[in-house]
N, C-alpha and C positions, 0 to 999 in steps of 0.2 A: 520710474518703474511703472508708474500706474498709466501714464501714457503709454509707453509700449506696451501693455497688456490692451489697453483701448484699441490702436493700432491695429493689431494682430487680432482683436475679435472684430473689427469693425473689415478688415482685408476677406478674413473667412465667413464673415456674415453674408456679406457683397458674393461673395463665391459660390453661395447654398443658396442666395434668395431668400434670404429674412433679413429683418432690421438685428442689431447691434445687441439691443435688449433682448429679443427673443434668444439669441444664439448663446448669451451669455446665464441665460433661464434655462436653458436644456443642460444646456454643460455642468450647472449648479447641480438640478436633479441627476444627472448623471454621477454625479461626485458622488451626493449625498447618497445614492441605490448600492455604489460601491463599497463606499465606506460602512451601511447597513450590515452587507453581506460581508467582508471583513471581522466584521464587527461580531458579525454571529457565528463564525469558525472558529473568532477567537475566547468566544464566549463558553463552547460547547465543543473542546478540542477532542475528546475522547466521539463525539456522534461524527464529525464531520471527519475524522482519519476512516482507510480503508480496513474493512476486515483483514485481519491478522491472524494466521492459524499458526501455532507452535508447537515443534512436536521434535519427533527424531527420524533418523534413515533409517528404513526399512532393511533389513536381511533376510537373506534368502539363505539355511543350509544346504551346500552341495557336499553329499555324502557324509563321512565322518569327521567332528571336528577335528581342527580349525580352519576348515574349509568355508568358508561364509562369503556371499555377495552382496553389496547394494545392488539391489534393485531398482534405484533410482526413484521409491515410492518415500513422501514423509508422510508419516503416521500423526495424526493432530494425539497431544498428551490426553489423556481423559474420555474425548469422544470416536475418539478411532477416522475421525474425516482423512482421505488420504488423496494426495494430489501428485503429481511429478515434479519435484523438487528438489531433487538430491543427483550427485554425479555416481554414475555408474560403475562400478567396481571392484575389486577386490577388497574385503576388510582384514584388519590385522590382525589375525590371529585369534579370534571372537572373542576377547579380554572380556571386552564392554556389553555383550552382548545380553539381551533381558526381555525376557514375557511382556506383550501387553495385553490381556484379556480386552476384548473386542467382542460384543454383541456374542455371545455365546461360546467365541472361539477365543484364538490370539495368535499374535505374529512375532515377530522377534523382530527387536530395532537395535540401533548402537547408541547407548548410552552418552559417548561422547562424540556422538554426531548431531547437534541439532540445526532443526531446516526452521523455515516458517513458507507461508507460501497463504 
């Protein structure tokens, strides 16, 4: 085994123009920088995931209920951040439908619609 590894560094050394040892030295620190950064994603899985916003689909009343649209807008729970997330369309009958007080205002979302985005 250890000869075919010799082999195969000493063919791709000859290929790049260094000796055997060099090439076997880089590839080491390269291991070792990988394995670091691995290391630290797995260490600190909550920093290294992407922001995650959760919330619900936005509605829109048209006229009198149970007339109600998405919008196609999700409302982050808590902070009101709102992004296009949601599929556009008719909802059922506005069951679900419920206030979010939002910076001075509020919107109306579907309870049993949640987005994240």
């Amino acid at each position: 085994m250890f000869e075919a590894i010799n082999g195969a560094a000493d063919s791709v050394a000859a290929k790049i123009g260094v000796s055997r040892r060099e090439f076997l030295d880089r590839l080491a620190r390269a291991a070792m920088a990988t394995a670091g950064a691995l290391g630290g994603l797995l260490a600190l899985p909550r920093q290294s995931q992407a922001a995650v916003h959760r919330g619900f689909c936005q509605v829109v009343g048209l006229g009198r209920p149970p007339a109600f649209y998405y919008s196609g807008i999700c409302v982050e729970s808590g902070t009101c951040l709102q992004a296009v997330a949601c599929t556009k369309g008719w909802a059922q009958q506005g069951k679900n439908v419920q206030r979010f007080g939002c910076a001075g205002s509020w919107t109306l979302v579907d309870a049993n619609r949640p987005c994240a985005f």
